[in-house]
N, C-alpha and C positions, 0 to 999 in steps of 0.2 A: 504493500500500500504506500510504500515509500514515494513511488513518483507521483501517485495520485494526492498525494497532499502535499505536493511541491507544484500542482498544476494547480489546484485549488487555493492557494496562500494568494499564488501569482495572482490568480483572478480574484481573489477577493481585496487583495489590497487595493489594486488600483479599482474596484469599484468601491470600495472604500470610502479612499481619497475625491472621487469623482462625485461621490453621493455628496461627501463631506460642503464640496466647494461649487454645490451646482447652482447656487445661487450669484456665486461671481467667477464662474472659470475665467474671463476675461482677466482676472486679477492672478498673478505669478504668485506659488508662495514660497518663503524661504526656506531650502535644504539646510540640515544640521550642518551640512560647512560654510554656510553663509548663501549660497549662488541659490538662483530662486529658479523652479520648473514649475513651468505651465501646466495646466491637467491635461494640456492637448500633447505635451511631452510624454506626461507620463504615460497615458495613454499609447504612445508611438512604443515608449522604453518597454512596457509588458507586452505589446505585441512581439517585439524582438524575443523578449523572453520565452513567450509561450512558443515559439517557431526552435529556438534551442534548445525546447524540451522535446516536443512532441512533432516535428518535420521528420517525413524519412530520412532526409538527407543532415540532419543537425547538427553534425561531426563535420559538415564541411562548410559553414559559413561561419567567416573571420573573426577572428578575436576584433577585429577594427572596424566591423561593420557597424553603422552609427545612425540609428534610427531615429533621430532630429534631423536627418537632413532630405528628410521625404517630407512632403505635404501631410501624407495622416496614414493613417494602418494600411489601406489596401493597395498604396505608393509601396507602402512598407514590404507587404508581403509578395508585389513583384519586383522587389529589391532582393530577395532570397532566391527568386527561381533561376539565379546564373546557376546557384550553388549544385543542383542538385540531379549530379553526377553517378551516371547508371551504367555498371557495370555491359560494355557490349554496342553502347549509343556514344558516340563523339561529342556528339551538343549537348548541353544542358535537356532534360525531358518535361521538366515544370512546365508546364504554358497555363497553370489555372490556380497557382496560392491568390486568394485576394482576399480584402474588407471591403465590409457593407456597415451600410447603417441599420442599424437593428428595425430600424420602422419600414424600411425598404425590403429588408431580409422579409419578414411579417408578410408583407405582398407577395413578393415573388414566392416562397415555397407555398404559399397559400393556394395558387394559382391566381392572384390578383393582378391584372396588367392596368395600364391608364394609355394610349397609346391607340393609333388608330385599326391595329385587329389585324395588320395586313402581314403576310410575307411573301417577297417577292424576289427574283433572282433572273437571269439573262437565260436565253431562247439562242439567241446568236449576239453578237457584238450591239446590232442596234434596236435590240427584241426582248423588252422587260416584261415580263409576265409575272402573275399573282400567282404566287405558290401556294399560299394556302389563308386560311381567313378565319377566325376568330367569330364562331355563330354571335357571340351577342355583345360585340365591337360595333362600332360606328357602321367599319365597313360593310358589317355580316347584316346588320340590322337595314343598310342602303341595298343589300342582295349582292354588295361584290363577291366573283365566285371566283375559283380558281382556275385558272386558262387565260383570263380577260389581260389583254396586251396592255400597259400603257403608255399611251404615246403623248403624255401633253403632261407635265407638272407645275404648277402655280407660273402657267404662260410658254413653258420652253417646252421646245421639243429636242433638244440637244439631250437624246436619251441615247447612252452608249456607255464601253466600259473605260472609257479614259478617266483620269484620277479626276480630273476636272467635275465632270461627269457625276461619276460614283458620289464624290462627294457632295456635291449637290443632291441628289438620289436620298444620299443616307440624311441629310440632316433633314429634306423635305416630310420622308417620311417617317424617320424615327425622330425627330427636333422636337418632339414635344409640341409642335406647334398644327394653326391649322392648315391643309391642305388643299387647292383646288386640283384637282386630277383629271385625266382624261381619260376613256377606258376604250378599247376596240373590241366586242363583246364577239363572240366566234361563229356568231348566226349572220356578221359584217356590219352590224348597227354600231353607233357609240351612244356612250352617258358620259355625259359632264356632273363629279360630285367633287362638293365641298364638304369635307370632315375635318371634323374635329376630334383631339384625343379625347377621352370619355375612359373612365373607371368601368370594366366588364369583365367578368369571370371565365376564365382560360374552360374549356371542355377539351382536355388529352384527347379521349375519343373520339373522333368525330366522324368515323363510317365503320359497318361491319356489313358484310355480306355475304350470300353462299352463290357458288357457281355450280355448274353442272356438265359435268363432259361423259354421255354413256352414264354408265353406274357409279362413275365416279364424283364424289362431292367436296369441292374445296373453299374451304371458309378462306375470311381476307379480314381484315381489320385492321386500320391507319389507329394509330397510337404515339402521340406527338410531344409526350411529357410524361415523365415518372414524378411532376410536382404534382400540383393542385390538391379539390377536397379529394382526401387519401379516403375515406368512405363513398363517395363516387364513385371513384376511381377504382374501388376494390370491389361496389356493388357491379359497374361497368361489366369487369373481365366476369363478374357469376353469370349474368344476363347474357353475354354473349356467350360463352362456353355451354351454357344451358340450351341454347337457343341453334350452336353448332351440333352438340350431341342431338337432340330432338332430331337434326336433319340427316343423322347420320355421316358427320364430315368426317371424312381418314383422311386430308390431309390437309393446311394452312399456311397462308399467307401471313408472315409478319410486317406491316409496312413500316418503319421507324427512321423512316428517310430522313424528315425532319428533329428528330429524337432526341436531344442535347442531353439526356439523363435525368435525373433526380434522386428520388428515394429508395437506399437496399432495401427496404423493405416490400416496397412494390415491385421490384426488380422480383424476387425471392415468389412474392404472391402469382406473378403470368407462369414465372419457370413452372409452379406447380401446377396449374394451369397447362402447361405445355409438352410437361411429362407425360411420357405413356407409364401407365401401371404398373409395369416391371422396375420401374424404375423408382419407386417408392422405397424410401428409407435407404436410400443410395447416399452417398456422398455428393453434394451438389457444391459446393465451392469451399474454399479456405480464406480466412481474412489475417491478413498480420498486420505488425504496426512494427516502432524499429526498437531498436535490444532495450529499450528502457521501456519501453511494456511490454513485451513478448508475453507478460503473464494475461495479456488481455487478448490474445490470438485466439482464434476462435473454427469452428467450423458446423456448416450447413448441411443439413439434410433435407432432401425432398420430400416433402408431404403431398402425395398427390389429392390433388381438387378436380371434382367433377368427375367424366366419364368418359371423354376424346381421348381416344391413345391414336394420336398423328403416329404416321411411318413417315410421315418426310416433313420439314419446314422448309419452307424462303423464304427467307430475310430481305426485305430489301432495305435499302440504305446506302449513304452517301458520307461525303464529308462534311455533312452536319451530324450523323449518327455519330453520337459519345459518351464515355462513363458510363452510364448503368444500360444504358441499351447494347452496347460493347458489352457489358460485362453477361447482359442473357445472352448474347448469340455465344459466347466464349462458354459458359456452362451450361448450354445445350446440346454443343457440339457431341461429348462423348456421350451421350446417352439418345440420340437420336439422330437421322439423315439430315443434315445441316447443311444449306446452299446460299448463297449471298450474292443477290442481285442489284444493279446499282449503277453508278455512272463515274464513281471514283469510290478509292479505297475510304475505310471511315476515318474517326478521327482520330483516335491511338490517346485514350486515356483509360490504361488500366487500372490507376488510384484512386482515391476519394477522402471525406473529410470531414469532421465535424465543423456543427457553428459554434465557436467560443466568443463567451460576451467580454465584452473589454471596454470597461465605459458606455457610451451608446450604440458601442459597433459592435461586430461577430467579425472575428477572423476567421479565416479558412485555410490556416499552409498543409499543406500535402499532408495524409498521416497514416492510409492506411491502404495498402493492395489486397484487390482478391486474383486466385488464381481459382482455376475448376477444379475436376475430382483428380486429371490428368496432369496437375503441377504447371498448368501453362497458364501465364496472362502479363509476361513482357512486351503485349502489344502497341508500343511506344508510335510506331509506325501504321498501324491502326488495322484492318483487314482488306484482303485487298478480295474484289467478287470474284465469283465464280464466273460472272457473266457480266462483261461490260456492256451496258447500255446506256444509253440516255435515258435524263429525269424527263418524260413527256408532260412538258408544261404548258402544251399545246388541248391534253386533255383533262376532264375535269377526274376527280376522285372515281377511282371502282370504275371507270370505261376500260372493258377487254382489249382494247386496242392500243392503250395506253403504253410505253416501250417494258416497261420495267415491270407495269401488273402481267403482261402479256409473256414479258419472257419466262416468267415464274409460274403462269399456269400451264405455258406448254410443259416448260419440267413436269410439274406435278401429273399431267393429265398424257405426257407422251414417251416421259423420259429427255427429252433432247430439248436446248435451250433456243431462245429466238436467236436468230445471227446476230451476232455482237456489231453495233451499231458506231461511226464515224463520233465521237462525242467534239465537239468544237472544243468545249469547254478544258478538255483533257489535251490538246494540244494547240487552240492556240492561248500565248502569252497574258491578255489582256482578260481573257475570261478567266486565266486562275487567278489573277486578281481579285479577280471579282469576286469568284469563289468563298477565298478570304476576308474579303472584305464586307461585304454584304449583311452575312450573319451575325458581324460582330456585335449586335445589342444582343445576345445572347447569352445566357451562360452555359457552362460545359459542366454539368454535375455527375458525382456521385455521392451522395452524404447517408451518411449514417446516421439516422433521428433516433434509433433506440441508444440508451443509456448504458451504453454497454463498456464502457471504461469511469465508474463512480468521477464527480467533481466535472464531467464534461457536458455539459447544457446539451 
């Protein structure tokens, strides 16, 4: 229990000191050797600290690392991710320690967004399309659906993927502000809407369906968050697997294209879900942490739920699938036919993290990997498909025709994949930009919410 009340001091001193002085933190007060620290310092100083205890990588960042010299914790904690050095990879593998403000944390794992409901991503260099829409957003509430082109943003139509471009793009429609847009709808009509961002309730789920080829029956279901209400979310996967078994489905579509990760908990609740029966009371993954908890290491077993025992899955997914949607196609693998459809590799974060409160904020530095029953989840470089295709953002959700739902039913319904498709996006320059860039209002989760190392929120 030694480190758990060395993690616990940390965090309670400085909410402590912050509870102490919340009435003037603008006011410095004097350290025992005279020199006065701000609560916003000290605040910075215990994220340092909780990163030297509990980071995988903790043994590698500096005696001289000086955590007053970043703006505030989440400065802070991508201030550590040079550190953190994996045995195999060149570069640094961190791309996801940060801080939040604890009132913002509160929203996003909630599934609370303020923003106008839209994602959207490049078709060809001067072809922005709606990726996906947010039901009871601005946009979902105006009927924007996914397919619809845009070609006109508050007057410009200088839509393409120069940085120029992009960034206009991004601040237009994530800025928090309002937006006039222009839409090319795929029937060849347009709509001119004016949104505004609006507080609305994320729904992860937001298509399932069953197909039919011959005798054969295959379920589908888009699933776009491991956040939001986790009773939702958990009623969601009964209603659908109930509703798969009733029809007889043997085998299933994962769509997680969009899928940036969330909760192991809900990660744990599809796997059982997704298990076939034999596989119950199996080994379903390993979680560790680094040699100063090891005593908090841990390991899963499958409970299987419902009555689907799939012979085969497809995954599909791209380079927004990350963290815990990574981590279900990784511990499905050895326990059933596992195939991965998509338009590039995903995103390669096999770790994850608790929220620690720190003052008003939660840090997040790196703290803990799973791996599956097969000792494998090094996948820093992320997965790469079985079947390159394009993201058909040309069609809307669950149309057969679609590249990526199409290549995954011929699998499922013929054995043989669709012909792997020219992706622009994959080789030319300016669309991997874009790639990159696009998502970035995102976060990339895996988190751990059960309590499973005492003193950690």
């Amino acid at each position: 229990m030694k480190r758990v009340m060395v993690l616990s001091l940390i965090i309670g001193l400085v909410l402590g000191a912050c509870k102490k002085e919340s009435s003037t933190t603008s006011t410095p007060t004097p350290s025992p050797g005279g020199d006065t620290v701000s609560a916003a310092d000290k605040v910075k100083d215990t994220s340092l600290l909780i990163a030297r205890d509990i980071y995988l990588w903790y043994d590698k960042i500096p005696a001289t690392f000086n955590p007053r010299a970043y703006a505030d914790p989440d400065k802070v904690m991508q201030a550590i991710r040079p550190y953190s050095i994996e045995p195999g990879f060149t570069d640094p593998v961190d791309r996801w320690s940060f801080g939040i403000l604890q009132k913002d944390w509160n929203n996003t794992s909630s599934g609370i967004s303020g923003d106008l409901g839209l994602g959207i991503f490049f078709l060809a260099q001067n072809d922005l399309r709606v990726s996906y829409v947010e039901k009871e957003s601005v946009a979902g509430t105006a009927g924007v659906e996914r397919s619809w082109r845009i070609t006109k943003i508050n007057g410009s139509t200088a839509i393409n993927t120069s940085d120029a471009s992009i960034n206009y793009i991004v601040d237009a429609i994530y800025g928090g502000k309002t937006a006039n847009i222009s839409f090319l709808k795929p029937d060849g009509t347009t709509v001119d809407l004016t949104l505004s961002p609006s507080t609305y309730k994320e729904e992860p789920l937001i298509l399932d369906t069953i197909y039919t080829s011959g005798s054969k029956k295959v379920g589908y279901f888009i699933l776009n968050s491991f956040l939001g209400d986790t009773a939702q979310i958990k009623n969601g996967f009964n209603n659908i697997f109930t509703k798969f078994a009733a029809n007889n489905v043997t085998d299933i579509v994962v769509d997680l294209r969009y899928n940036g990760g969330g909760y192991v908990f809900l990660q744990e609740e599809l796997a059982n879900y997704l298990a076939p029966a034999s596989e119950d009371g199996k080994l379903m993954y390993s979680q560790s942490y680094n040699d100063k908890y090891s005593q908090y290491n841990r390991s899963s077993y499958f409970s299987k739920k419902g009555s689907v025992n799939p012979s085969k899955i497809v995954f599909i997914a791209s380079q927004n699938t990350a963290s815990a949607s990574e981590a279900l196609i990784n511990i499905m693998k050895p326990h059933v036919d596992v195939k991965i459809v998509g338009p590039s590799h995903t995103h390669g974060k096999p770790v994850g993290f608790f929220n620690i409160p720190v003052g008003d904020w939660y840090v997040f530095p790196v703290s803990l990997r799973i791996v599956n029953s097969l000792n494998v989840g090094n996948y820093f470089n992320g997965f790469t498909p079985d079947n390159t295709v394009m993201d058909g953002l040309d069609k809307p959700w669950g149309d057969l025709s679609e590249d990526c739902l199409a290549s995954a039913f011929k699998y499922l319904t013929t054995g043989g994949f669709k012909a792997e498709t020219k992706d622009n996006i994959r080789s030319d320059a300016e669309l991997i930009r874009s790639y990159n860039r696009l998502p970035s209002h995102k976060y990339k989760f895996m988190v751990e919410s059960r309590k499973v190392i005492p003193g950690l929120k």
